[in-house]
N, CA, C and O atoms as a Maestro MAE file, in Angstrom:
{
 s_m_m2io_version
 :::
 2.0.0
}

f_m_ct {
 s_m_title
 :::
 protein
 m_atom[124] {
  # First column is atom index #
  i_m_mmod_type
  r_m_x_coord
  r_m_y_coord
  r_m_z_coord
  i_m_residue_number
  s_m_chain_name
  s_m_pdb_residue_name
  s_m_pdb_atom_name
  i_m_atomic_number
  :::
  1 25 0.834 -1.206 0.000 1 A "UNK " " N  " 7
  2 3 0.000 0.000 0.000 1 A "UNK " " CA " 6
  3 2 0.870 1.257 0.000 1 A "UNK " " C  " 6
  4 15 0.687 2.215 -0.752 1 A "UNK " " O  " 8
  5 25 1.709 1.171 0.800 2 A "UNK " " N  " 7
  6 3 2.789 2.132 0.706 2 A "UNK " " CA " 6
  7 2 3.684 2.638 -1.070 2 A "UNK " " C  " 6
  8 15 4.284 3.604 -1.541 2 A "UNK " " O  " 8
  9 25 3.229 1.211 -1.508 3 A "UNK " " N  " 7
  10 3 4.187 2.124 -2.592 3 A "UNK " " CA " 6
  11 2 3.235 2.530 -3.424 3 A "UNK " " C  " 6
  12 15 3.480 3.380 -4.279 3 A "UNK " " O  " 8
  13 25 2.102 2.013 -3.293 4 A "UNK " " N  " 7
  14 3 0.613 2.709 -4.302 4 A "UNK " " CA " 6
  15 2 0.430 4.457 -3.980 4 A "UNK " " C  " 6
  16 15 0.271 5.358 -4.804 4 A "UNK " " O  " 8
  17 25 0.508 4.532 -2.683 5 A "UNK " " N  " 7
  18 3 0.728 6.007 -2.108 5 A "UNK " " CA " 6
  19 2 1.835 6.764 -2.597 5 A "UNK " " C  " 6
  20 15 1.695 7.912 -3.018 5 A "UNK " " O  " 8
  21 25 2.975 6.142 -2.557 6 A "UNK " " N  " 7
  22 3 4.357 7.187 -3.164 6 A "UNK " " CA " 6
  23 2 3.792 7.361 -4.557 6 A "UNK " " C  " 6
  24 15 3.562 8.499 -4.966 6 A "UNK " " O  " 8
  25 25 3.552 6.285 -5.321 7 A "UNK " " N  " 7
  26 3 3.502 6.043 -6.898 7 A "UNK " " CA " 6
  27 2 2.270 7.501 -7.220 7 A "UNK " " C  " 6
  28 15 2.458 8.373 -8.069 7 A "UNK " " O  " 8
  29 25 1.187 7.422 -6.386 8 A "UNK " " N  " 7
  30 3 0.452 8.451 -6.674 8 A "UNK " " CA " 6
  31 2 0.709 9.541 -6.320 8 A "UNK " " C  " 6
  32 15 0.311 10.260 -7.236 8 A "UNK " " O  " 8
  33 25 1.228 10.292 -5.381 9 A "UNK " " N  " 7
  34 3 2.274 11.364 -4.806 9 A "UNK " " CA " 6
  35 2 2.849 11.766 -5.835 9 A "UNK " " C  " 6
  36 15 2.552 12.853 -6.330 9 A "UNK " " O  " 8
  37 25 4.100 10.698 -6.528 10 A "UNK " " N  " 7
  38 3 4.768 11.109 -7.592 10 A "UNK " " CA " 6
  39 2 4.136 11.725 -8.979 10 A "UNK " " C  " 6
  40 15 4.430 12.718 -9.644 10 A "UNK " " O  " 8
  41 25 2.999 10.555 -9.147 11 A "UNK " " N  " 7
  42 3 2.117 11.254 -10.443 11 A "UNK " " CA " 6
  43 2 1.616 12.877 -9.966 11 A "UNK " " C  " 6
  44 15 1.712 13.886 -10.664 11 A "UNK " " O  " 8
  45 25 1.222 12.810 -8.977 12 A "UNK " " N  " 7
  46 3 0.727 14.561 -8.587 12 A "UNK " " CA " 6
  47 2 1.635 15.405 -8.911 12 A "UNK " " C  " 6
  48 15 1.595 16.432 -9.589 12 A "UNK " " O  " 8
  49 25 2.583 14.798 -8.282 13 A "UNK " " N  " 7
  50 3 3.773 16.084 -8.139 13 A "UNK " " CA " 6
  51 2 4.486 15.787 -10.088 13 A "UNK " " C  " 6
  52 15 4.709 16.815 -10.727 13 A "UNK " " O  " 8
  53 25 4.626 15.067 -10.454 14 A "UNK " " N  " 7
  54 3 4.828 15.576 -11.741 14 A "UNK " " CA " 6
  55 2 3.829 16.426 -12.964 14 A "UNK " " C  " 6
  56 15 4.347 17.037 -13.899 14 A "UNK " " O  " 8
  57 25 2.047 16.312 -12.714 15 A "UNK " " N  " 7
  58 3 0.946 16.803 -13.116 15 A "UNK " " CA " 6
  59 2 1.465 18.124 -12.951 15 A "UNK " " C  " 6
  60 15 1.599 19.046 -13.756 15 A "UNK " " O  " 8
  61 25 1.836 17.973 -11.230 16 A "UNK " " N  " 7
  62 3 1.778 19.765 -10.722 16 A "UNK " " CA " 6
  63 2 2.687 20.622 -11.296 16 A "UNK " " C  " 6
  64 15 2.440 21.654 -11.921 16 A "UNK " " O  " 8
  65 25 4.151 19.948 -10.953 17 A "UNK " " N  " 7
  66 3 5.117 21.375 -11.493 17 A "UNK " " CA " 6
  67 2 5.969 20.745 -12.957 17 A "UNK " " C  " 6
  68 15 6.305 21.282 -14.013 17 A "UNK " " O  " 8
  69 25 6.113 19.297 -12.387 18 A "UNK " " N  " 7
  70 3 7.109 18.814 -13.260 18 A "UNK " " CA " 6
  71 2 6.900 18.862 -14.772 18 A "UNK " " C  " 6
  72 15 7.871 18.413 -15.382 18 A "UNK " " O  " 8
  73 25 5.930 19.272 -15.514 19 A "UNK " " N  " 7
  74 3 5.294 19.228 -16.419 19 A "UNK " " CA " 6
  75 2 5.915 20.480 -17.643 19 A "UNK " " C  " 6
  76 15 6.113 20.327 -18.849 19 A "UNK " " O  " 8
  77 25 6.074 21.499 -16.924 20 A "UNK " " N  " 7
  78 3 7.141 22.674 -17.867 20 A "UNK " " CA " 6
  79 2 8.570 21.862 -17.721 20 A "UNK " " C  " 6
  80 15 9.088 21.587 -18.803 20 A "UNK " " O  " 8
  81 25 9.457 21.334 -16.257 21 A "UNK " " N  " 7
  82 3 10.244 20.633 -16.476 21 A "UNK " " CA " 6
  83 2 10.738 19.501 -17.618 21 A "UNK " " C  " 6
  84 15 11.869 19.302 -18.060 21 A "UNK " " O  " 8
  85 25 9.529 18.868 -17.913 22 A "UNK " " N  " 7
  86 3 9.620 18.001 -18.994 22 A "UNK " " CA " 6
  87 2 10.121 18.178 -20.310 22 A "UNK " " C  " 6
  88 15 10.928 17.546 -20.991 22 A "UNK " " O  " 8
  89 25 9.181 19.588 -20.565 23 A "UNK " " N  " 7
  90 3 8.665 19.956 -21.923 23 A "UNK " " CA " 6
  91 2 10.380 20.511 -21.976 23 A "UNK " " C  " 6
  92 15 11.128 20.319 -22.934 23 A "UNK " " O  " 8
  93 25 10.716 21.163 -20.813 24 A "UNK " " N  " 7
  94 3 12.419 21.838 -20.693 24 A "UNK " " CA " 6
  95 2 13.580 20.538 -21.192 24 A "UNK " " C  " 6
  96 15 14.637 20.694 -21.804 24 A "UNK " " O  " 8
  97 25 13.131 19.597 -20.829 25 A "UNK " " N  " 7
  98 3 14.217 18.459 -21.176 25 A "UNK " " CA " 6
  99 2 14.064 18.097 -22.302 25 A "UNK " " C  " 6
  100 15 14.915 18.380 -23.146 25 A "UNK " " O  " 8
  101 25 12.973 17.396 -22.615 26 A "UNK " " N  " 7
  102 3 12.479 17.759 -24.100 26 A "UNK " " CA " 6
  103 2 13.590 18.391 -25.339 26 A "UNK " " C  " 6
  104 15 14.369 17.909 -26.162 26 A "UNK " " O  " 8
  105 25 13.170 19.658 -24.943 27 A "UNK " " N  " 7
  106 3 14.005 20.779 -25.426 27 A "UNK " " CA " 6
  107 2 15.053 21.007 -25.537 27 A "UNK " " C  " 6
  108 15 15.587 21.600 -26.474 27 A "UNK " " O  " 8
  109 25 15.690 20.433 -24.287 28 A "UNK " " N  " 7
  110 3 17.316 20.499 -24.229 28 A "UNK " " CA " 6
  111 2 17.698 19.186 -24.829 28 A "UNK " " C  " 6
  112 15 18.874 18.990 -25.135 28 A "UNK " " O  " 8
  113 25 16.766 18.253 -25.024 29 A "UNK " " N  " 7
  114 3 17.493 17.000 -25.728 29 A "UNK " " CA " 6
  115 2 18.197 17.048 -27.469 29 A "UNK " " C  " 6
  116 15 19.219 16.636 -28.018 29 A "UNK " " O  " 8
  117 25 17.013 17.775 -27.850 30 A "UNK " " N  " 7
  118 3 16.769 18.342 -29.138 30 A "UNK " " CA " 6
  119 2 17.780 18.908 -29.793 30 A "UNK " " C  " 6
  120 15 18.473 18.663 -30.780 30 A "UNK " " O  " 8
  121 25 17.657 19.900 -28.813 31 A "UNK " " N  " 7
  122 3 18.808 20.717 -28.625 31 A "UNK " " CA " 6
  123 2 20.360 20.088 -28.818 31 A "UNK " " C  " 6
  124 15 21.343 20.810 -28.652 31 A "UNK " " O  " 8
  :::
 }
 m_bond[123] {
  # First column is bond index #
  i_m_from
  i_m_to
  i_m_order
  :::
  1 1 2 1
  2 2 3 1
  3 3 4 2
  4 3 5 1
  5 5 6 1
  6 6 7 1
  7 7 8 2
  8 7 9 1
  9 9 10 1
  10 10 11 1
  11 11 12 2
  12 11 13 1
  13 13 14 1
  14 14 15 1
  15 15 16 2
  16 15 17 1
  17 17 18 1
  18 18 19 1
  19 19 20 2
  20 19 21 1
  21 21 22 1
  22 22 23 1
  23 23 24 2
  24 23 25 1
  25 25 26 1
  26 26 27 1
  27 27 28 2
  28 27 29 1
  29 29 30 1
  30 30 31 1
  31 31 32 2
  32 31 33 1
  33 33 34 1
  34 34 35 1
  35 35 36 2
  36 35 37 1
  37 37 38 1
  38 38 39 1
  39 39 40 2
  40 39 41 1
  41 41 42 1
  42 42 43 1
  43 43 44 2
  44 43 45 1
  45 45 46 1
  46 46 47 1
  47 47 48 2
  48 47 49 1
  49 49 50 1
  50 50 51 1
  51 51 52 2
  52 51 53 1
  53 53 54 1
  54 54 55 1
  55 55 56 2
  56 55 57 1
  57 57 58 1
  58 58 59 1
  59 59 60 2
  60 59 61 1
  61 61 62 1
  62 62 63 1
  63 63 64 2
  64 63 65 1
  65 65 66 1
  66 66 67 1
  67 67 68 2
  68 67 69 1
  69 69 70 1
  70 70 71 1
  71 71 72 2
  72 71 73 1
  73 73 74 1
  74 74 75 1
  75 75 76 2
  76 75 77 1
  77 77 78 1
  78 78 79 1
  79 79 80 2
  80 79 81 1
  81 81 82 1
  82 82 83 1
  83 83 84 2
  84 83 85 1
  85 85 86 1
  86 86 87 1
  87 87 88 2
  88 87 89 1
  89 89 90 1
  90 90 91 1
  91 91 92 2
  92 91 93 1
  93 93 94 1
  94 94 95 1
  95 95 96 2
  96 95 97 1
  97 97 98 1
  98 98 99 1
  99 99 100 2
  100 99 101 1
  101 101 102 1
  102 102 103 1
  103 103 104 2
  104 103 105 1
  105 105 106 1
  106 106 107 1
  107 107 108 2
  108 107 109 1
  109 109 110 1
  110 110 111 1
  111 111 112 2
  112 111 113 1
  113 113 114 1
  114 114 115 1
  115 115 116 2
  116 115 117 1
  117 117 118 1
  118 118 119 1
  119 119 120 2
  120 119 121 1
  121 121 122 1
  122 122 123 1
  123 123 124 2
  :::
 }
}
């Protein structure tokens, strides 16, 4: 149960901020 809780934590927290982060790596890969 514990790791069902982190696993969903993590999805939040990447929805929340990590999401311009991404699109930034993305970018820099390209790059």
């Amino acid at each position: 149960m514990r790791n069902n809780e982190i696993g969903i934590i993590k999805l939040f927290s990447l929805k929340s901020w990590s999401y311009f982060e991404l699109l930034n790596i993305f970018l820099l890969s390209y790059l």
